[in-house]
TORGUVO-63016 format. One record per residue (C-alpha): x, z, y; residue in three letters. Coordinates in steps of 0.1 Angstrom, whole numbers. Example, Ala and Ser with C-alpha at 12.3 -4.5 7.8 and 13.67 -1.06 7.14 Angstrom:
% TORGUVO-63016
NODE_123_78_-45_Ala
NODE_137_71_-11_Ser
This chain:
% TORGUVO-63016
NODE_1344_-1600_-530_Unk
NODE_1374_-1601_-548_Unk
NODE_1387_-1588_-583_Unk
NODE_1415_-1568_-581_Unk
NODE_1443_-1551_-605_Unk
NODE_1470_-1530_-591_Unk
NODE_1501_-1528_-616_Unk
NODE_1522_-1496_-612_Unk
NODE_1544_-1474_-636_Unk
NODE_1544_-1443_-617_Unk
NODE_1526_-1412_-629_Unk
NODE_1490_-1406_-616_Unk
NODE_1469_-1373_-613_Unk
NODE_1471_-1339_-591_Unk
NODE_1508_-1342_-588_Unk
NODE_1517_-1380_-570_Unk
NODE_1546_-1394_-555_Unk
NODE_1546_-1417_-527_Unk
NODE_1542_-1450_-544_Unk
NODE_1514_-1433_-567_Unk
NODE_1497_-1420_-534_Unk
NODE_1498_-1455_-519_Unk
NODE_1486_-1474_-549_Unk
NODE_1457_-1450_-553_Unk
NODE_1449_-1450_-517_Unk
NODE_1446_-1490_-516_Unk
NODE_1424_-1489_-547_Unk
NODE_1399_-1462_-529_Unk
NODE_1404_-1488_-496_Unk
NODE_1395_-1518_-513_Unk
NODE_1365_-1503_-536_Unk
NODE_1348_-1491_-508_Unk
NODE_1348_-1525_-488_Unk
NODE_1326_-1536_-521_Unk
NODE_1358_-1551_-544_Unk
NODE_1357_-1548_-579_Unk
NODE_1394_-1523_-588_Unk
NODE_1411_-1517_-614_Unk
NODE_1447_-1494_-613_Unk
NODE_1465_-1496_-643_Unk
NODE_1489_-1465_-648_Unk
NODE_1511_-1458_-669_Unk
NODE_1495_-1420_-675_Unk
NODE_1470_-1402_-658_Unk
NODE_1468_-1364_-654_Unk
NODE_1434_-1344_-644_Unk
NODE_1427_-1370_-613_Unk
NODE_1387_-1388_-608_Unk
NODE_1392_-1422_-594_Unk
NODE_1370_-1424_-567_Unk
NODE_1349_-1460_-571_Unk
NODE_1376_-1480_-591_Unk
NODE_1386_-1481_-626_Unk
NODE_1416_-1469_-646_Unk
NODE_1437_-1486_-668_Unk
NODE_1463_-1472_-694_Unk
NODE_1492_-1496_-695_Unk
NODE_1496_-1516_-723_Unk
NODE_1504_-1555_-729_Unk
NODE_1471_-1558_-746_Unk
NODE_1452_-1531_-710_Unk
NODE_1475_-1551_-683_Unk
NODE_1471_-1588_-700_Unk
NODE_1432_-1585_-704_Unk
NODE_1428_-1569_-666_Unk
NODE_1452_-1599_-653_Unk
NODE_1432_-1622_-673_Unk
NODE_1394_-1604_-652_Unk
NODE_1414_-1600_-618_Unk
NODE_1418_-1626_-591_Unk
NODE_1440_-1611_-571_Unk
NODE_1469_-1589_-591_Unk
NODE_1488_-1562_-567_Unk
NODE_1521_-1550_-585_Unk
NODE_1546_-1527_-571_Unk
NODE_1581_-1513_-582_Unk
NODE_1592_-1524_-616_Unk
NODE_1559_-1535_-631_Unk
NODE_1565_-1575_-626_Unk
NODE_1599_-1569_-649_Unk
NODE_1578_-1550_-676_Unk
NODE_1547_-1573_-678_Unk
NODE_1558_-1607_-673_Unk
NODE_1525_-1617_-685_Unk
NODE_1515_-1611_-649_Unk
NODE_1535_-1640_-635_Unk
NODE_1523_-1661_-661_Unk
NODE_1487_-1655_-653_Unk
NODE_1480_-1682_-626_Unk
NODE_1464_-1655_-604_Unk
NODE_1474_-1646_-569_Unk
NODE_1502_-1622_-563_Unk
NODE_1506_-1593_-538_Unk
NODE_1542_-1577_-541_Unk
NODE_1544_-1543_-526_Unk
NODE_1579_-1536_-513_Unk
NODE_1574_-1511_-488_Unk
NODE_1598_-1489_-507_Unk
NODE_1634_-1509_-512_Unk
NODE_1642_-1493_-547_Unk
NODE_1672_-1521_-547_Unk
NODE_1688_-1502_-517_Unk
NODE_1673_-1466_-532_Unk
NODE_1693_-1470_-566_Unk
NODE_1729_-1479_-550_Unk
NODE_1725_-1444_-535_Unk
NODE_1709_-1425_-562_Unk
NODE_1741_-1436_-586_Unk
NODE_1769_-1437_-559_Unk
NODE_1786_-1410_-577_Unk
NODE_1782_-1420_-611_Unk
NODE_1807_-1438_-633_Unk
NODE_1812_-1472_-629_Unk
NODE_1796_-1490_-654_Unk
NODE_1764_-1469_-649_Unk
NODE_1761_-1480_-614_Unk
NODE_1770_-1516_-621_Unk
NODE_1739_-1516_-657_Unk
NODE_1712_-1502_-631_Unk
NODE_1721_-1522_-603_Unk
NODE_1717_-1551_-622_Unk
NODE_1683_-1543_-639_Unk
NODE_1672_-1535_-605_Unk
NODE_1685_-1561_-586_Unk
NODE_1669_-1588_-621_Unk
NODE_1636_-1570_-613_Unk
NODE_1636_-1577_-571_Unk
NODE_1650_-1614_-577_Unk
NODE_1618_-1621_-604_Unk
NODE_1597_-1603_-576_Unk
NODE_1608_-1622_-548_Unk
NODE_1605_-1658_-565_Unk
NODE_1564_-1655_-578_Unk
NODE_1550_-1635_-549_Unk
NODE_1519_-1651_-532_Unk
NODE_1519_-1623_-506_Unk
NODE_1541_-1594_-498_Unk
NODE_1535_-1563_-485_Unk
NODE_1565_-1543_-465_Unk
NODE_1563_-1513_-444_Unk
NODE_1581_-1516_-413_Unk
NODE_1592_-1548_-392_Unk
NODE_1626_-1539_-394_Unk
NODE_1617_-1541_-429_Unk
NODE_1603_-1573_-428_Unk
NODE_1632_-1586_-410_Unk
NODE_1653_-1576_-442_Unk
NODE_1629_-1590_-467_Unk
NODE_1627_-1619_-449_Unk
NODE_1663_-1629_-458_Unk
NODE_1658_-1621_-488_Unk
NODE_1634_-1645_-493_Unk
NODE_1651_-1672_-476_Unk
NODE_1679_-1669_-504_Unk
NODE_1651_-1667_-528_Unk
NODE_1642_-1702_-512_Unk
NODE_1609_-1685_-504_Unk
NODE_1616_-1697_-463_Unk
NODE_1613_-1734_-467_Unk
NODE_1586_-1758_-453_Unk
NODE_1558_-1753_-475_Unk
NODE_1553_-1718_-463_Unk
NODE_1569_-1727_-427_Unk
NODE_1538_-1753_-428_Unk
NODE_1513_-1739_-409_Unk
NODE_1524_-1705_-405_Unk
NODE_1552_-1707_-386_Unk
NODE_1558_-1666_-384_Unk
NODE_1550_-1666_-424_Unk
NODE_1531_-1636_-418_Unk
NODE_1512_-1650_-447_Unk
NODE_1540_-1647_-467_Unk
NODE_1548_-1612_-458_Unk
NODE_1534_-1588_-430_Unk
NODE_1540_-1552_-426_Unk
NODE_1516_-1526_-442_Unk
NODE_1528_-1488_-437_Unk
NODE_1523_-1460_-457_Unk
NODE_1492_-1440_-442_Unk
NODE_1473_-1414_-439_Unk
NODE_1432_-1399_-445_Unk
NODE_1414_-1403_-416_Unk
NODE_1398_-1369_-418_Unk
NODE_1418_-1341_-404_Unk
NODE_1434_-1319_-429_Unk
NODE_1413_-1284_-433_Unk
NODE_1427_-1253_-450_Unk
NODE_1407_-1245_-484_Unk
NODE_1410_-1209_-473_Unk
NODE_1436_-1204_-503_Unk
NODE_1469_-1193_-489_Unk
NODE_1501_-1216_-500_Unk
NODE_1528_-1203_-488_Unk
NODE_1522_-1175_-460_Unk
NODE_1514_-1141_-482_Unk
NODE_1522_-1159_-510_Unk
NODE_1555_-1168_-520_Unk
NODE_1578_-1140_-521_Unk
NODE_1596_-1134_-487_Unk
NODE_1569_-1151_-466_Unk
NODE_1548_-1136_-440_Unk
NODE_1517_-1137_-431_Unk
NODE_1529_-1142_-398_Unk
NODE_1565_-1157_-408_Unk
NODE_1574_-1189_-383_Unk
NODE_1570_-1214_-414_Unk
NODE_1591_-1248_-415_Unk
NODE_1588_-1274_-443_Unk
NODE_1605_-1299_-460_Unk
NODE_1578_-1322_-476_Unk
NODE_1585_-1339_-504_Unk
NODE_1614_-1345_-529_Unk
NODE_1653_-1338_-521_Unk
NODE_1665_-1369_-534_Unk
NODE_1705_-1381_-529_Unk
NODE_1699_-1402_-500_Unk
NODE_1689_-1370_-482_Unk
NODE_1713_-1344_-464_Unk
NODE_1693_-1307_-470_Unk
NODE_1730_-1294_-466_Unk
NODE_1732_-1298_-427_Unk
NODE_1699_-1278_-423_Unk
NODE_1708_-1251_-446_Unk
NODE_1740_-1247_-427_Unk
NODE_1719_-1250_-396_Unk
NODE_1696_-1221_-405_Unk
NODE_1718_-1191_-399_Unk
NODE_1721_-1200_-365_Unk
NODE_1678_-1204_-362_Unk
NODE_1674_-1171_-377_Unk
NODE_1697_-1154_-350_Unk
NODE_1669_-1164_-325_Unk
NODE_1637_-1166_-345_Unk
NODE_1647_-1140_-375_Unk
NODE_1612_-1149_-388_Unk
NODE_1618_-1184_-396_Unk
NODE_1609_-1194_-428_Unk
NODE_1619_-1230_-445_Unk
NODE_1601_-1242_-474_Unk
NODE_1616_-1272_-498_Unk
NODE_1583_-1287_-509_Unk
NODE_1588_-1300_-545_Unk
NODE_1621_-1301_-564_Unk
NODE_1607_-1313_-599_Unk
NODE_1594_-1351_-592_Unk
NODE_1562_-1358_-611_Unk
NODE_1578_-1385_-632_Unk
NODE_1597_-1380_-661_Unk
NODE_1615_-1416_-652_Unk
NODE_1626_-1402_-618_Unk
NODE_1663_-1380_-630_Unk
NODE_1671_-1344_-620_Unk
NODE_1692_-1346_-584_Unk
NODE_1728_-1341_-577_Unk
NODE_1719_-1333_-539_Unk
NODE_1691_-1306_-549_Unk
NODE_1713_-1287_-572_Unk
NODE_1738_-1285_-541_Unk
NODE_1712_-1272_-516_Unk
NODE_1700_-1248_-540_Unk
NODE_1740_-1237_-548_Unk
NODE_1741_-1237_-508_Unk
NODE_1713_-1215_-499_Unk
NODE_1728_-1188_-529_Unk
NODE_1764_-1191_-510_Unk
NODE_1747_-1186_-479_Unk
NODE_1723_-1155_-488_Unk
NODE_1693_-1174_-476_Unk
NODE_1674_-1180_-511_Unk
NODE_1640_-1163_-518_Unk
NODE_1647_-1148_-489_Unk
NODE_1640_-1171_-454_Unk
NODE_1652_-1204_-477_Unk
NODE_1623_-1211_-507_Unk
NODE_1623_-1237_-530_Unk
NODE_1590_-1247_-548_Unk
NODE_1609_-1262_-583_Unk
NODE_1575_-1279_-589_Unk
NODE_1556_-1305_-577_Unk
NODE_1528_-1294_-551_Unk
NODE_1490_-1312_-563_Unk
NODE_1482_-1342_-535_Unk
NODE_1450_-1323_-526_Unk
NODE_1469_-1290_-521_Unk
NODE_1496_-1302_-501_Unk
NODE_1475_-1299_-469_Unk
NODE_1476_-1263_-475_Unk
NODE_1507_-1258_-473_Unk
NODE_1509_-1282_-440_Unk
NODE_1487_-1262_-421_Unk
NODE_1507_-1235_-427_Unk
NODE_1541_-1247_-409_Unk
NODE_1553_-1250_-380_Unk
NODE_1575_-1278_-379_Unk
NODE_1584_-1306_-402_Unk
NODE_1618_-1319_-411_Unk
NODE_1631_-1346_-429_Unk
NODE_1670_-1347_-429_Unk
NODE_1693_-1377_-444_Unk
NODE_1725_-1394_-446_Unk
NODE_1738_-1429_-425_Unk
NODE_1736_-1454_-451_Unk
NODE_1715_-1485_-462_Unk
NODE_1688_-1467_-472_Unk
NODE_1684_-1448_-439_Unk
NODE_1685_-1484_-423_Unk
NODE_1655_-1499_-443_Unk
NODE_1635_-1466_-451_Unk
NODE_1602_-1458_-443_Unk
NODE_1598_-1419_-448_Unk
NODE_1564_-1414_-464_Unk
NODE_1567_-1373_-461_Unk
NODE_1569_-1375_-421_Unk
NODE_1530_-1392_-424_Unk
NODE_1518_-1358_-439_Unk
NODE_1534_-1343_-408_Unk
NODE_1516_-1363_-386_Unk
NODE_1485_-1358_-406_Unk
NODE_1489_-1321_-403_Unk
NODE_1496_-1330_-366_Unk
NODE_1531_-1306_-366_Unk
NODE_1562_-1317_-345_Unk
NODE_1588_-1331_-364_Unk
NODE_1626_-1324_-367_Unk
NODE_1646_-1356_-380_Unk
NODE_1680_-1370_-384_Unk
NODE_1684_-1401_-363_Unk
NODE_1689_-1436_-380_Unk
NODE_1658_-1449_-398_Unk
NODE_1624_-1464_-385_Unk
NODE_1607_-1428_-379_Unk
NODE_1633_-1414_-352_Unk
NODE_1631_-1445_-333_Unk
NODE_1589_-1436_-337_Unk
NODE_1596_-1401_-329_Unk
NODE_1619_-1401_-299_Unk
NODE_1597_-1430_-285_Unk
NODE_1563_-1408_-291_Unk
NODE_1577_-1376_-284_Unk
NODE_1564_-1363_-313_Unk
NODE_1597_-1344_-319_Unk
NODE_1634_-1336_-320_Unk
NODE_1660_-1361_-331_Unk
NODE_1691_-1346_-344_Unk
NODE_1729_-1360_-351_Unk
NODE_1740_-1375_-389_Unk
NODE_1754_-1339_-402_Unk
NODE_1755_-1319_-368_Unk
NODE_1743_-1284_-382_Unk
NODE_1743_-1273_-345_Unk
NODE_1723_-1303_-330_Unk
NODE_1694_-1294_-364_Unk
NODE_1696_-1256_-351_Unk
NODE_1692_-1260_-314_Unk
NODE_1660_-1290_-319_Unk
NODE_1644_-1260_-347_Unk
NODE_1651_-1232_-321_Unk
NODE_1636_-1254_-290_Unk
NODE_1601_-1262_-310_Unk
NODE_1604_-1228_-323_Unk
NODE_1606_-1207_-290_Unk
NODE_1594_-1233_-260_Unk
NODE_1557_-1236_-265_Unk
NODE_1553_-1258_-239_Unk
NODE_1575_-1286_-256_Unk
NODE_1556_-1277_-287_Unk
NODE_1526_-1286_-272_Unk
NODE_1538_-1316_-260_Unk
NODE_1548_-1324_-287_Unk
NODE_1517_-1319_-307_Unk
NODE_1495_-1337_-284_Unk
NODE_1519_-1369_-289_Unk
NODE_1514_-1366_-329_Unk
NODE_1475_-1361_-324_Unk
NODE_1473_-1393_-300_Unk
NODE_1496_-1414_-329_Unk
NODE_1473_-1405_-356_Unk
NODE_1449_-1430_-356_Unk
NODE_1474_-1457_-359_Unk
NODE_1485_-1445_-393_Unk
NODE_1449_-1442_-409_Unk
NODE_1447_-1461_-442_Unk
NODE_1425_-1488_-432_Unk
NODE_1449_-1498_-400_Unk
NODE_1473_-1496_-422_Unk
NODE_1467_-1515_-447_Unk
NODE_1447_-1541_-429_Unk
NODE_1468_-1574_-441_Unk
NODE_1460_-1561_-477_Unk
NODE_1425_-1557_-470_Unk
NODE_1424_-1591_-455_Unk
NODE_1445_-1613_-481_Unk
NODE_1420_-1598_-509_Unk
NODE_1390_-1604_-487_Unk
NODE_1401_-1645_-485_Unk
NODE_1428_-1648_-510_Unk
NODE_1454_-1675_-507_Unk
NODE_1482_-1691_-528_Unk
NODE_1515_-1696_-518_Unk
NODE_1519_-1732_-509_Unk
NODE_1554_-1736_-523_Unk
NODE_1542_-1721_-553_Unk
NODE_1513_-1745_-564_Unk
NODE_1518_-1764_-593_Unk
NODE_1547_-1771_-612_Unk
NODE_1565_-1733_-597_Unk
NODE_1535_-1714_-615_Unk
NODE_1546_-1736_-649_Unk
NODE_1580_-1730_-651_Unk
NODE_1587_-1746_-685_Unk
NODE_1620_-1719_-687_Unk
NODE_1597_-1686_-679_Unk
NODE_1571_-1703_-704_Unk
NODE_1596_-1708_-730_Unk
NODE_1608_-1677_-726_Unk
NODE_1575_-1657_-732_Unk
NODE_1573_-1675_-764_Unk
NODE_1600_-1670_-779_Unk
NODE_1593_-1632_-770_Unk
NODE_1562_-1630_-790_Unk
NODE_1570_-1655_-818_Unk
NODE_1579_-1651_-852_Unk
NODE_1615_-1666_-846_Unk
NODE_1621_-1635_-824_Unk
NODE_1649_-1609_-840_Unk
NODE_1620_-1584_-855_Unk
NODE_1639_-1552_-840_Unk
NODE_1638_-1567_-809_Unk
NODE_1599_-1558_-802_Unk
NODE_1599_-1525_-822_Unk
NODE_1629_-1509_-802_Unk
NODE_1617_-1524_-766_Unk
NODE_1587_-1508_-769_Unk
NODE_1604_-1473_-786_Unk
NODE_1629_-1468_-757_Unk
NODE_1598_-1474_-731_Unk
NODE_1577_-1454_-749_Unk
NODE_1604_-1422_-753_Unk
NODE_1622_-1428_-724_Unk
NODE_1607_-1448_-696_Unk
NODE_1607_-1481_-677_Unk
NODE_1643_-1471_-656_Unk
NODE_1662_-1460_-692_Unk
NODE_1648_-1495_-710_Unk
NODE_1661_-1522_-682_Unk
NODE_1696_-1496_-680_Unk
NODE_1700_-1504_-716_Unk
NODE_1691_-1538_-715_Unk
NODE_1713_-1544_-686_Unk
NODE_1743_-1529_-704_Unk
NODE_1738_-1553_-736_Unk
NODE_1739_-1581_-712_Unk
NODE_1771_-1565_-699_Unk
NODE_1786_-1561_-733_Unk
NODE_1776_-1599_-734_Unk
NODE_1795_-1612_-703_Unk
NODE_1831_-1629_-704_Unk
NODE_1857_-1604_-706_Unk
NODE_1885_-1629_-687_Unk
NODE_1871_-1617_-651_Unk
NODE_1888_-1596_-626_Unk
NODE_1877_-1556_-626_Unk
NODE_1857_-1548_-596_Unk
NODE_1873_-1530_-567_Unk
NODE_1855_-1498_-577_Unk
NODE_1861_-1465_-571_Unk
């Protein structure tokens, strides 16, 4: 059995986003195949962990569990803010299921220039730094891996010590969803939504939008859809799941504001359009899943769409609804194959309304479509799904091309010491640690990328920006 600390900097506790769900779900995976877990977090709300340990992240927490673990699982931006971590000699598992390089071009396309140019840079640091100490990564789609996998061959990652003996380098990287409990959701008997919420029935035809509406995603088209579903199911109901993300890092949405502007244009607020401006608890979310009807998911043709792997259409198949979703990413290729849905057009209000009404008024293709999403289901449970994690920390391997001297990098070394010596500019440390403190991992590496901006010859040519 292995040791094992799993780094994130999400917020954990009733209220989880996706990468919080997935880094709590592989720590309740691996404790109960008898590994010793630790998650370190960068808070914790009013959440039990359930057989491993919790850790509140610090240099002083993170360095002293890296210096106990064997095996050290890190996701999102926690390599960039403990580089201890890469210094530790220990094996590395990088999770990049979710492509926050791809995720952050969209979420500042409409921002001024120089903002999008200082996050795209601290982001783009943080996947390079990722990319180059991994042991082991983790990805969630093979489409996916097919990306990743050119990363890494500009990362020199591809080269004959890991082509060696593994000539598919699924030891390098292999694909590990997202997933989902393998006991069937039950209701708690508390209603959600239905004689709840105000302009829900009891008997209302409920749809729902799980999840957060983030930039990348295109709530618009349905809300222009819906007038046309309520001419033929006037008791149609939609419900936006959470508005208000669970972490103070993650900023207010440009998109959201828009669909909630929309649905007041349109008549249709708090009256068949809701919006839940919090964040629904992980346990209570089933709740509300048993509730609906249908599930939709709608987004934009882009990058992201290309690479993403849509965490909120696995509660949909957990709850064992049909789904409704745009075409484009992983999960409508899934979905049209399966027949666990409807696929609908980029932006096509009338292609949304006529796949809602269909569901919503032919019960036969509902059925059908149900049975498919109930014969899918065991594919997705957590244990399938993360099976090349589970297998990696049961017999734990280095990469080749990163034994010895790449582990020692005299540069990375230097650099560390320098960091916490007394030769360092004393403000340095202080205001670091303020800004992360105050304002989170995503505002420190925006303001560190903008002094290395300010720092960069002045003599080039501008970008061809907007």
């Amino acid at each position: 059995m292995s040791r094992i600390l799993v780094v994130s900097t999400d917020h954990f506790g009733k209220a989880m986003a996706g990468p919080a769900i997935r880094c709590w779900e592989m720590c309740r995976l691996l404790a109960s195949q008898g590994h010793a877990v630790r998650l370190g977090v960068r808070s914790l709300g009013e959440s039990t962990p359930d057989g491993f340990e919790i850790l509140l992240n610090s240099e002083a927490a993170i360095g002293a569990g890296a210096e106990w673990a064997d095996v050290i699982v890190v996701q999102g931006l926690a390599l960039s803010i403990y580089p201890m971590l890469k210094l530790s000699k220990k094996r590395l598992v990088v999770d990049i299921y979710d492509p926050f390089n791809l995720e952050i071009l969209e979420l500042f396309h409409d921002s001024p220039w120089d903002t999008r140019i200082a996050h795209y840079t601290g982001q783009q640091a943080a996947l390079v730094d990722q990319l180059r100490w991994g042991d082991f990564f983790l990805c969630a789609s093979e489409k996916q891996r097919d990306y990743w996998l050119g990363a890494l061959s500009v990362a020199g990652r591809v080269n004959p010590h890991t082509h060696g003996n593994d000539r598919l380098l699924r030891r390098l990287i292999d694909v590990a969803p997202f997933g989902i409990d393998p006991s069937p959701p039950k209701h708690s008997g508390k209603p959600a939504a239905k004689g709840v919420l105000p302009g829900i029935g009891k008997d209302d035809r409920l749809l729902i939008w799980g999840g957060g509406i983030y930039n990348w995603f295109d709530p618009l088209s349905l809300l222009r859809a819906w007038p046309a579903v309520l001419e033929r199911v006037p008791n149609a109901r939609l419900l936006f799941l959470g508005v208000k993300h669970p972490s103070p890092d993650v900023p207010a949405m440009a998109v959201a504001t828009r669909a909630i502007q929309l649905s007041e244009e349109l008549g249709l607020r708090d009256r068949t359009v809701h919006f839940n401006m919090e964040w629904v608890p992980y346990e209570r979310r089933k709740d509300f899943l048993l509730e609906s009807e249908l599930g939709v998911s709608m987004h934009f043709e882009h990058l992201e769409t290309a690479f993403s792997f849509r965490t909120r259409i696995l509660d949909y198949i957990w709850s064992g609804v049909p789904i409704v979703a745009t075409e484009g990413d992983e999960f409508a290729r899934w979905i049209q194959n399966r027949g666990a849905g409807r696929v609908v057009s980029y932006e096509n209000p009338a292609s949304i309304s006529d796949a809602i009404i269909e569901l919503l008024t032919d019960g036969e293709a509902r059925a059908a479509c149900c049975e498919a999403v109930a014969a899918a289901r065991p594919s997705f449970y957590w244990e399938e799904a993360l099976s090349p994690l589970t297998r990696y920390c049961a017999a734990p391997w280095s990469a080749p091309d990163l034994l010895g001297a790449a582990r020692s990098d005299p540069a990375a070394i230097r650099s560390q010491k320098i960091m916490h010596s007394a030769i360092a500019p004393k403000p340095l440390g202080p205001r670091m640690l303020f800004f992360l403190r105050r304002e989170g991992p995503l505002s420190l590496i925006r303001r560190m990328s903008r002094a290395l901006l300010r720092k960069m010859p002045r003599n080039r040519p501008a970008p061809n920006g907007p």
